[in-house]
N, C-alpha and C positions, 0 to 999 in steps of 0.2 A: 812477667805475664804468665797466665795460667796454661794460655791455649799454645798448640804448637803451631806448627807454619801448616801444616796441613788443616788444621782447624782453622786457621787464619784466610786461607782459601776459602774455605766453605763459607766462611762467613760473608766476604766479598762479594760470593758470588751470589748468597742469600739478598745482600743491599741490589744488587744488577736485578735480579728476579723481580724482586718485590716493584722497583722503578720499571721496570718493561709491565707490571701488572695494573699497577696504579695508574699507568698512564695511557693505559686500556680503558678503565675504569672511570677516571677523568672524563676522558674526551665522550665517554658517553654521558655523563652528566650536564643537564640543558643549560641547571644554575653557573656550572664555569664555565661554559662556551658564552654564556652570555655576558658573565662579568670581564672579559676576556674583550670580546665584541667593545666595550665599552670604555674599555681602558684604551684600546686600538685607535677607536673615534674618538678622546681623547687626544693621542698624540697627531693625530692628521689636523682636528682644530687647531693644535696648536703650531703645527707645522704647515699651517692654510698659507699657498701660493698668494702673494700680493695681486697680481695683475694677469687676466688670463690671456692666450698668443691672441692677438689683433687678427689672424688667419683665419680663425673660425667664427661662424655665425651661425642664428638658426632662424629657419621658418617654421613658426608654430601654426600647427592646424586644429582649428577647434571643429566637432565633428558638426558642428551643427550650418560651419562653411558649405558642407556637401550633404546636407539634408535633403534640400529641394530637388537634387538631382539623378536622375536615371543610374541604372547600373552603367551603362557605357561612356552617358557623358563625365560622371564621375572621373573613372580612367581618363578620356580625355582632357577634363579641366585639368587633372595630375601633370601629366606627360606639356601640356601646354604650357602651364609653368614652368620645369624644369628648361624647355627650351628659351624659355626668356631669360630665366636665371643662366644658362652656358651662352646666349649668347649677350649678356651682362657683362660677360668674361669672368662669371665664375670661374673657379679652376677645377674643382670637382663639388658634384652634388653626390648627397646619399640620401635616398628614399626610404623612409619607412613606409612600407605599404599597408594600405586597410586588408583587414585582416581575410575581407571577403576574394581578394586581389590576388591572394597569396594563391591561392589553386586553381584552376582553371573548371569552368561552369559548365563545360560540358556537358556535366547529368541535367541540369536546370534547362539549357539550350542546344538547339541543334548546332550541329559543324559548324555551318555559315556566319551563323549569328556568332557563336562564340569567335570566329577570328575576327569577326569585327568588333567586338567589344577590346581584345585583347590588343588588336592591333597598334592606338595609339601608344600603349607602352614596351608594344614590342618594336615598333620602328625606331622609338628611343632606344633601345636598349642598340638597335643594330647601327643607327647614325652618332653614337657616342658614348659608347662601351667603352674609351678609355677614358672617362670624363664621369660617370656613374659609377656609382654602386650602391648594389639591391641589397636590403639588410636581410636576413633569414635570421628569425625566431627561432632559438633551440631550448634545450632543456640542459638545465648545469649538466657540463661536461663532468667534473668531479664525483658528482653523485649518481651519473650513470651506467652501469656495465658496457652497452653497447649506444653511444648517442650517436642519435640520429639525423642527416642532413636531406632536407626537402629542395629539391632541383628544380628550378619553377623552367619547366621547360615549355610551357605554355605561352612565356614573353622571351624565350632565349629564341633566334632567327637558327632556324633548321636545316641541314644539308641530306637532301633527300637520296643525295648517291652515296656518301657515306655512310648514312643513318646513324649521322649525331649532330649535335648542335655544331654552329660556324664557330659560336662564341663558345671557348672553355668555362663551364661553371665558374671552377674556380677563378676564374681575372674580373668576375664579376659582381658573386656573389660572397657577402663575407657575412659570419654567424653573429649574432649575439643573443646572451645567455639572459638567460629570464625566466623567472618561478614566481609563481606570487607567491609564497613567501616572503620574498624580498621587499613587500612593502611593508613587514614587520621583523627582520631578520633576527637570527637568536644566535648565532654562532660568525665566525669572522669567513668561513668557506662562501656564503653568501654571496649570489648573482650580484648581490648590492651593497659589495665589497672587492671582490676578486672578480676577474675575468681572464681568460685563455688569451693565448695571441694567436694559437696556433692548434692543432686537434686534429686526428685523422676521425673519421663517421662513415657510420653503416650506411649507403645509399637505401637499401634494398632487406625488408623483413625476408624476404624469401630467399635471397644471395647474398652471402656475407663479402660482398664485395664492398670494399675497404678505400675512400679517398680521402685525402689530407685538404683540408678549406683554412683559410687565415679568418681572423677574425675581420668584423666591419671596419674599422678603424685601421687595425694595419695596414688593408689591402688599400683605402682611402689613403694613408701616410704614401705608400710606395705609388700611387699614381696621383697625388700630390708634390712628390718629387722627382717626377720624372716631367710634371707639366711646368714647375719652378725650375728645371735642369740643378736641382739639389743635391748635396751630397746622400749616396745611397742609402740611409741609415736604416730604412726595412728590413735589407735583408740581414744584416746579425739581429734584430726584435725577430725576425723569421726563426730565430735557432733556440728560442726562448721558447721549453714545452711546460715548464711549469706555470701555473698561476698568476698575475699580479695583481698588486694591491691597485683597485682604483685611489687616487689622489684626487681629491675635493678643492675645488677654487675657490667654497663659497656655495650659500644658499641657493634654492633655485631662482632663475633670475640674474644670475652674474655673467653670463656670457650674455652678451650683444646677439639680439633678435629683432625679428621682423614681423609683422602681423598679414596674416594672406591677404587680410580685407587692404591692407596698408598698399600693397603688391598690385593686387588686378584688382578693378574694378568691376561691375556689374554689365550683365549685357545680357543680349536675346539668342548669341550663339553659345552662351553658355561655356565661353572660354575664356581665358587669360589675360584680357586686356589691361596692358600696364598704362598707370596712369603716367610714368614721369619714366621712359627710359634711361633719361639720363642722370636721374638722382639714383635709378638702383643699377646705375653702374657703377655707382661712386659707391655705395655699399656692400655691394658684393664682389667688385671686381679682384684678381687672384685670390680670393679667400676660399676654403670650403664650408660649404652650404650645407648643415643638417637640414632636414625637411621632417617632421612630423607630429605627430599628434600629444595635447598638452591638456587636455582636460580631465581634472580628477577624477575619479571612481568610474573610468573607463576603457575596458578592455584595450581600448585599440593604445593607449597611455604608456603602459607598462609603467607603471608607477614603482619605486621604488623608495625605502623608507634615507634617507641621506644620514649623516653623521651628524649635523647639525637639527637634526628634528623635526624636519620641513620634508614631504613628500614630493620627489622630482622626479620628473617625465620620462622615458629611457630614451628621446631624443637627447635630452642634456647629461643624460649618464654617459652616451656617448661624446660626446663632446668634453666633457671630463676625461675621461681617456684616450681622445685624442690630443688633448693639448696638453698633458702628460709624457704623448709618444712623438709630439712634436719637441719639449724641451728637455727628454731626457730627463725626465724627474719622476716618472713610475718606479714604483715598490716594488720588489722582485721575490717570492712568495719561495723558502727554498723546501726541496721535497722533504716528502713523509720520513723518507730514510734518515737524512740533517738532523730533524729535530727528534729522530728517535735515538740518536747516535748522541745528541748533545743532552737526552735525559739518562742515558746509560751513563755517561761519565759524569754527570753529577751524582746520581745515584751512588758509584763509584768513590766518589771524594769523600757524598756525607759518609760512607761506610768507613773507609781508613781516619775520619772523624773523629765518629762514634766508639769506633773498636780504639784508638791510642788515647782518646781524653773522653774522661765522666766526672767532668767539673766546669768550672766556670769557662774553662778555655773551651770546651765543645762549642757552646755559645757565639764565642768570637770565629773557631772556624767557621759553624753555618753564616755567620753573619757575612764572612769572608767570602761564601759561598756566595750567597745569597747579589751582595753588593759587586761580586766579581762579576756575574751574570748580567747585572741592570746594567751595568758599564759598558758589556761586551754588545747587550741589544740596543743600546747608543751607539756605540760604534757602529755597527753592521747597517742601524736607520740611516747614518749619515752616509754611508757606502751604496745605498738604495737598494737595500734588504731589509726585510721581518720578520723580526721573530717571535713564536710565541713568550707570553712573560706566565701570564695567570697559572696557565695548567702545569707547566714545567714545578714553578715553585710551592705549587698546591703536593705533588708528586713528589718533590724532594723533602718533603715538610713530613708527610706522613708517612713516606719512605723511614724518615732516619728517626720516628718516633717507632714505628715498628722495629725494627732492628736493632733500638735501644732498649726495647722491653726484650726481646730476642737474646741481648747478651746479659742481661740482667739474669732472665731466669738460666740460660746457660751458665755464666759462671754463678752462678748460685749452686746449681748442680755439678760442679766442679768443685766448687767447697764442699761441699756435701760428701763427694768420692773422696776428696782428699782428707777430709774429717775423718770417715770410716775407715781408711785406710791406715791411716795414722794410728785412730783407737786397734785397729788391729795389730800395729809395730807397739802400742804402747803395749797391749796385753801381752804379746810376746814377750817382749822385754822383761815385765812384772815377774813372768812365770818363769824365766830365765834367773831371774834375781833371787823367787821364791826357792828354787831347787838348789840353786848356789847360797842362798843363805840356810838352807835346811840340810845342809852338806855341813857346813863348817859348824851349824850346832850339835847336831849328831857325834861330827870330830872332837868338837868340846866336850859333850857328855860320854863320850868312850874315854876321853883321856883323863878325864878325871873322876870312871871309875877307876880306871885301869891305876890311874894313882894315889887311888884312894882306898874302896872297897876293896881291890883285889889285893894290893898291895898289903892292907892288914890280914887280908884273907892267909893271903901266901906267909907273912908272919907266924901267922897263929897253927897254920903247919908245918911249918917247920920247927915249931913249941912243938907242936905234938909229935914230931920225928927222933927230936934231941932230948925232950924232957920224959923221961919214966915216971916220974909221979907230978901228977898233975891233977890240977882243981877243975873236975868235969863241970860242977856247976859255972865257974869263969869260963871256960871253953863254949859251953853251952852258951851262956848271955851274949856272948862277943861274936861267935855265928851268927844269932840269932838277929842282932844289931847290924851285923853286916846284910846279911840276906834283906831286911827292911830299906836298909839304905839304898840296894840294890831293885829294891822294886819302886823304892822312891821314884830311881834316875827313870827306870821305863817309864812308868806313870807317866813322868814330864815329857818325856818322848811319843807319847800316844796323846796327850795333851797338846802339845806342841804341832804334830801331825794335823789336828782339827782344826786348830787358831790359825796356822801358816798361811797367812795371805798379806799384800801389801796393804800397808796402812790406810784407809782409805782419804781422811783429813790430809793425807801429805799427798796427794796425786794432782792436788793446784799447786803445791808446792811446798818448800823447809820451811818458807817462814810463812804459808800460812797456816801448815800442821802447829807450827807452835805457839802463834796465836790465837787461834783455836782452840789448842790446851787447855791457854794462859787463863781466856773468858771463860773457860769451862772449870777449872778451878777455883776461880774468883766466884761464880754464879753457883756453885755447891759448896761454898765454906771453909772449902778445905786450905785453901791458901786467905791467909788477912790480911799477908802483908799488904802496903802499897808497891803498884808494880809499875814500872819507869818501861818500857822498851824504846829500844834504837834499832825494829828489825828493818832490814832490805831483803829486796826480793834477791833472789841467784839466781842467775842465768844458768837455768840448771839444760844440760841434754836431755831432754825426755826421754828418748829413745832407749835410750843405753843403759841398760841390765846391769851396769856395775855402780851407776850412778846409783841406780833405783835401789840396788844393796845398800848400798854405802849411807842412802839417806836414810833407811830404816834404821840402821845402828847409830847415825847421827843422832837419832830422833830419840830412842831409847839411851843413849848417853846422857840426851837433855833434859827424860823424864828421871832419869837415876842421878841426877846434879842436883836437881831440883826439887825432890822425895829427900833429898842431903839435907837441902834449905829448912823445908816441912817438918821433917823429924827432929832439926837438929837446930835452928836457930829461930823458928819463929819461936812467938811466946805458947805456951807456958815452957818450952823446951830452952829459948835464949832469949836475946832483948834485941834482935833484927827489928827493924821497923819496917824494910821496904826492900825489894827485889828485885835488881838489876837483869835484864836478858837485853843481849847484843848480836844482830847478825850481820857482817857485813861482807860486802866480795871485791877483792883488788886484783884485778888479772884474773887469774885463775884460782889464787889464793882464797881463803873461806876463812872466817874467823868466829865462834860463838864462845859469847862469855854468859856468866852464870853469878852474880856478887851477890850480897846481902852486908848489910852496913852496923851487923850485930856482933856482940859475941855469944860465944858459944858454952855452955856450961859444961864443964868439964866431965862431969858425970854421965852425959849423953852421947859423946862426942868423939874419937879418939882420931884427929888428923893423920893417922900412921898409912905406910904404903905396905900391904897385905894383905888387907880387910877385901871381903867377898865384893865390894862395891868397886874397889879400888883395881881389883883383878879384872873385873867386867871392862872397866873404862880402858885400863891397857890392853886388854884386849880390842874394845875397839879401835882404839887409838891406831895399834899397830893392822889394824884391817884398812884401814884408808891410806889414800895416796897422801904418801907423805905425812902420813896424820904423827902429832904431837899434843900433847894433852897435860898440863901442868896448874897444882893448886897451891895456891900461895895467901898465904894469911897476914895483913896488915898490921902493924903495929897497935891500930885505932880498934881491932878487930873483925874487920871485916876480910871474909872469905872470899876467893875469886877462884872462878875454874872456869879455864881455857881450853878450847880446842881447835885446832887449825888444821887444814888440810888442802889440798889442791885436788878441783874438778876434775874427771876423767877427762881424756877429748870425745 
């Protein structure tokens, strides 16, 4: 791996970032709360309750029952019924109230009038206050800063020396959540999906005076079960502050109902008169009684859109959620913190991924990923919890696609540094080899003047030290011949000086400097022969400055073998036909041959060990590691020249 462990953090911690960002980003997009919303309704169809609790019933009111009627009698015919219905032996009723009910009309009526309008529903309220309960209309608790709960204290029975109600709000009044919205919902937070069980609310715009209210249905279960002598199951649903999933039993229509007009009959006091007490004891008796209004496109309705397609009433929303909290089979919705914690660690996973595999196994982990999650939101559905799927896996998807271009161009830019770094040790290296190979030429051309020019120099003085009569003109010519020679060698050294640099055909490598040659040879004429090669690459050390020597005089041995071949055995010089080059590497061992399959004409030729070529090659023979270099001539006449040596480390 390129990166180190400190880059290996960063990286981590880029996949965590990008997943806490996306998943910002998501959840504000409408198209996946909605596709999300739909895969949810989805599994609730498919996980639709067979049979709803036999406990519950409703009476539906359509508005046009209490059309005919006064504001007062109104209230009245309400509270009338109710009392037929408890003493039915309902076990608890819950009133949804007309919406005009909910406040007290004070502004509209004087004092007087208003308590007698009010009054039939407040003596209800004060003769069977543990057998009732008043629903209150709120606003999604979820998407409120501060929600707010309306105290109908206008039907609550008053104590005028304490100066507060007899009856606590709360053992009476229980909230439910409603937006219109909800009758086209876009996302799964929806009134007409989730509901609270539980919620503290702002009494008061002007005092932020703070009370905790249960929801309608709960506080229904708890005096449901207190009038059944049932086990207490309210209060743990009481400790429940998160959200849950409403649980659908089916279309609207699938709870067991009652029609008002079925109920009371018609009369001149304009009240409640049941036709058959003793049939609607037989269908109410301990059951609870929803009570309220079912007609479409009707404020008082609260309609909401269902899972199944069908718009239902928020009396049977309720009643879905109560037969939910009666069999313990509600959805349990778990906080924001849960599922931001469960996209940090996938996030997490796809990164350790992405960063150890960029191949076909990436694949299999996200799919890993991916399918370990569907499992785990199986499991947790059948435990009675939900969890997001859509937005989670939308975030992890485009998490580990970002992140993957991320290390892409990062280690791209890692190769790049290590590229340029590397050309920098190779330059080094080169000019390391340059100065140590222009070191040993310079040695070579001092020692052979110093064995050469100077040595006949020094000769022909000490002629002229010992000899008295002497031939000035031979004196003269043989100086003169020396001094030439002597400018010769500078020359080559100021020559040499300029040319000094590495070969650049050999810096991919020995054998493709000398195939390179080879075609460059062949393609200007100068070689005819036919040419065989058996090259290999060599694992050569780039790096190392003695390599980088060693393969220049390699190299130069192969063009001085092979200028052998040229001058000396191809035609019209010999009858060669074809040109053997071999390079091969065993261990550390090198081996390059050099054959042709002619012979050699005598007059061109002289195989002797002396000759200016022959001095070169032991020379560089002896410059390499281990280097040995031997030429040996066939019977058949073919020439072979060998050179072997061993790699630096």
């Amino acid at each position: 791996m390129l990166w180190r462990k400190s880059s290996q953090i960063k990286f981590l911690s880029l996949g965590i970032t990008c997943s806490v960002f996306y998943n910002f980003i998501f959840s504000q997009i409408p198209v996946v709360q909605k596709l999300e919303l739909q895969l949810q309704d989805t599994f609730l169809r498919l996980n639709q309750p067979k049979t709803p609790p036999p406990e519950i019933i409703l009476v539906k009111i359509q508005p046009q029952d209490l059309a005919n009627q006064k504001l007062s009698l109104g209230r009245l015919f309400y509270a009338d019924l109710v009392e037929h219905l408890l003493k039915a032996g309902a076990s608890v009723v819950v009133l949804n109230l007309h919406n005009d009910w909910e406040e007290s009309p004070e502004i509209e009526y004087p004092v007087k009038i208003t308590e007698t309008i009010n009054k039939p529903l407040k003596n209800l309220v004060k003769n069977h206050h543990k057998q009732i309960v008043l629903v209150t209309r709120t606003n999604s608790i979820t998407n409120s800063k501060k929600p707010k709960f309306f105290i109908y204290n206008h039907l609550l029975p008053f104590d005028s020396e304490r100066l507060k109600p007899l009856i606590p709000p709360e053992t009476i009044q229980g909230f439910f959540e409603y937006e219109p919205e909800a009758e086209a919902p876009t996302h799964l937070g929806s009134t007409a999906r989730s509901s609270h069980l539980v919620s503290p609310f702002f009494l008061s715009e002007k005092i932020d005076q703070i009370q905790t209210f249960k929801s309608n249905t709960l506080l229904v279960l708890e005096k449901w079960e207190q009038q059944q002598q049932k086990v207490n199951f309210s209060s743990r649903l009481a400790k429940i502050t998160t959200p849950v999933e409403i649980k659908f039993w089916g279309k609207s229509g699938t709870f067991p109902f009652l029609e008002l007009t079925s109920i009371c009959q018609p009369n001149k006091d304009k009240k409640c008169l049941v036709a058959s007490p003793l049939k609607l004891s037989q269908q109410v008796r301990n059951k609870v009684v929803f009570i309220g209004f079912v007609e479409a496109n009707n404020v008082q309705t609260m309609a909401m859109l269902s899972p199944f397609g069908d718009s239902m009433a928020g009396v049977e929303i309720q009643a879905n959620i109560m037969a939910s909290l009666m069999t313990d089979s509600f959805l349990q919705i778990p906080s924001k913190w849960v599922e931001f914690i469960i996209v940090i660690l996938g996030g997490f996973l796809i990164s350790i991924g992405v960063y150890n595999y960029q191949n076909w196994r990436l694949l299999l982990i996200i799919f890993a990923i991916f399918s370990g999650y569907l499992g785990l939101c199986l499991i947790v559905w059948k435990c009675k919890w939900i969890l997001l799927i859509i937005q989670p896996l939308f975030v992890w998807t485009v998490t580990g696609i970002s992140i993957f271009i991320y290390l892409i161009f990062g280690r791209q830019k890692e190769v790049i540094a290590l590229q340029n770094y590397q050309i920098t040790q190779l330059k080094a290296a080169e000019q390391e080899a340059i100065l140590s190979r222009t070191r040993k030429i310079l040695n070579r051309i001092a020692a052979d003047i110093h064995d050469g020019a100077l040595q006949e120099l020094k000769l022909v003085m000490d002629k002229i030290e010992l000899e008295s009569d002497l031939d000035i003109d031979l004196i003269s010519d043989k100086l003169t011949a020396l001094g030439q020679e002597i400018r010769n060698k500078l020359s080559n050294i100021r020559d040499l000086t300029e040319k000094m640099a590495v070969t650049p055909i050999l810096q991919k490598g020995l054998d493709i400097g000398i195939k390179t040659t080879l075609e460059e040879l062949v393609n200007s004429g100068k070689l005819t022969l036919q040419v065989i090669t058996e090259i290999q690459p060599l694992q050569e050390p780039q790096f190392n400055s003695i390599w980088i020597e060693h393969r220049e005089e390699i190299y130069r041995f192969f063009r001085e073998a092979l200028n052998n071949v040229i001058q000396h055995a191809q035609p019209p010089h010999g009858t060669a036909t074809q040109v053997f080059v071999s390079l091969e590497q065993q261990g550390d061992k090198c081996t390059l041959v050099i054959a042709n399959d002619g012979a050699i004409l005598a007059s061109t030729y002289r195989p002797k060990k002396g000759g200016y070529g022959t001095k070169i090659m032991d020379t560089i023979a002896n410059e390499l590691l281990d280097g040995v270099w031997e030429i040996s001539v066939l019977p058949n006449g073919e020439v072979r020249v060998t050179l072997s040596w061993h790699l630096p480390n």
